[in-house]
GUTOR-195165 format. One record per residue (C-alpha): chain; x, y, z. Coordinates in Angstrom, 3 decimals, decimal comma. Example, Ala and Ser with C-alpha at 12.3 -4.5 7.8 and 13.67 -1.06 7.14 Angstrom:
REM residues 2
<site mol="A" x="12,300" y="-4,500" z="7,800"/>
<site mol="A" x="13,670" y="-1,060" z="7,140"/>
END
This chain:
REM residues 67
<site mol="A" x="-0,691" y="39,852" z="-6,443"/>
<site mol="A" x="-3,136" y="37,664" z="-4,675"/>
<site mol="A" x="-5,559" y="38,837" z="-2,396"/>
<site mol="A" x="-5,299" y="36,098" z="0,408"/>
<site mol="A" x="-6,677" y="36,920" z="3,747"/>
<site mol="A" x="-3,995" y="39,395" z="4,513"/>
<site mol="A" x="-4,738" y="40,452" z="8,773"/>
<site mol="A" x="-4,640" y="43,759" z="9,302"/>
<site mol="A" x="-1,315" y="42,771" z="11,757"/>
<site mol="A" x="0,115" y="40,850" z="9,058"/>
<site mol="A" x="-0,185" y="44,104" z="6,797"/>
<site mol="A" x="1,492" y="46,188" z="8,789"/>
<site mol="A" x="4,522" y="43,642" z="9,819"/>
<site mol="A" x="5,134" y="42,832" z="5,832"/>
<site mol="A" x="5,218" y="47,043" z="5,006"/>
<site mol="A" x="7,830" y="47,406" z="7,964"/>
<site mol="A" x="9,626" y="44,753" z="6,523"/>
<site mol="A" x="9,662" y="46,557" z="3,109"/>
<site mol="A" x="10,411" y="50,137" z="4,711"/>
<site mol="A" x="13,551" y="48,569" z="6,484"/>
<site mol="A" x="15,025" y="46,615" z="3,735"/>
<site mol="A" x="14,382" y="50,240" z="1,554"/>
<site mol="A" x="16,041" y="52,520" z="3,871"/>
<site mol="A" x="18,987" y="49,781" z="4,567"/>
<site mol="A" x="19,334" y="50,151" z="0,640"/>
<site mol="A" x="18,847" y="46,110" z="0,770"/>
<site mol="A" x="16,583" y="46,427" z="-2,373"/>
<site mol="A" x="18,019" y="46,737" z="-5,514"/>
<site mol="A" x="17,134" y="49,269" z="-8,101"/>
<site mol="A" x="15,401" y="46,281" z="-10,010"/>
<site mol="A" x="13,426" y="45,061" z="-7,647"/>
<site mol="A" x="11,787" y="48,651" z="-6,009"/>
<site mol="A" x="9,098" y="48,914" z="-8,326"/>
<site mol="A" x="7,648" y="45,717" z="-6,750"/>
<site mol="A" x="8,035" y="46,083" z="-3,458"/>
<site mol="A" x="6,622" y="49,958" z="-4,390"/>
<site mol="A" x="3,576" y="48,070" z="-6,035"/>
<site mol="A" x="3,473" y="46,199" z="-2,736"/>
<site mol="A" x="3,540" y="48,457" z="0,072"/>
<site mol="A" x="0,487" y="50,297" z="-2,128"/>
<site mol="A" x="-1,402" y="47,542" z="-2,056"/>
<site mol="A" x="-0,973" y="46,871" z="1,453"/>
<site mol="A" x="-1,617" y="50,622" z="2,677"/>
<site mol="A" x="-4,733" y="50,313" z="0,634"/>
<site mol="A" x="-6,007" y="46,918" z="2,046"/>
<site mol="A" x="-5,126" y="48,322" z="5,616"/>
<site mol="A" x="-7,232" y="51,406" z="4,858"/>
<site mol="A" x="-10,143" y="48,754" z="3,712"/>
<site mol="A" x="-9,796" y="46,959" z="7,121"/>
<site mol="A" x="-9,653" y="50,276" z="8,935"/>
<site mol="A" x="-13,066" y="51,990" z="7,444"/>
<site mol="A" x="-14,947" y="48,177" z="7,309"/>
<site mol="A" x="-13,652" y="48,254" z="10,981"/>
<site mol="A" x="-15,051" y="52,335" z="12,141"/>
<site mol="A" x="-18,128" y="51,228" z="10,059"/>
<site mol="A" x="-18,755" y="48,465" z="12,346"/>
<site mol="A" x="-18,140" y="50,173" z="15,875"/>
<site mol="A" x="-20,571" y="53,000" z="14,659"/>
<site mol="A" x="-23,486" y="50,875" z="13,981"/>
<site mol="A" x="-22,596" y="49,386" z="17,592"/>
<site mol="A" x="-22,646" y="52,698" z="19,644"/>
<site mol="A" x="-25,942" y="53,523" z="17,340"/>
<site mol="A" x="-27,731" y="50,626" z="18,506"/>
<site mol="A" x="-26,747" y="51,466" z="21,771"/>
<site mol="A" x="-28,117" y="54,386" z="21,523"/>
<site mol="A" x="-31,813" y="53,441" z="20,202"/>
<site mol="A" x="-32,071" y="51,698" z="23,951"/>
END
């Protein structure tokens, strides 16, 4: 899997996608492992984006606060 720059939007949209076509039994047996391997990926690059993201917004309030 390629590691394009995946928004954090775009993330979420494409695991919904997977969820619904899983619990509609859409997938077949064959193909679940993938979509599995997937969704981890994408949970794990949206947990990336989220810390990166509280990270940021604490080093802003901090500078605020050395005014």
């Amino acid at each position: 899997m390629t590691k394009k720059n995946i928004t954090y939007k775009e993330a979420v949209a494409e695991i919904e996608v997977i969820m619904a076509k899983m619990e509609s039994d859409e997938l077949d047996v064959d193909e679940l492992s993938a979509y599995v391997d997937r969704v981890a990926f994408l949970i794990k690059l949206c947990k990336e984006k989220l810390r990166h993201t509280e990270d940021e917004v604490k080093k802003i309030v901090e500078s605020l606060d050395e005014d």
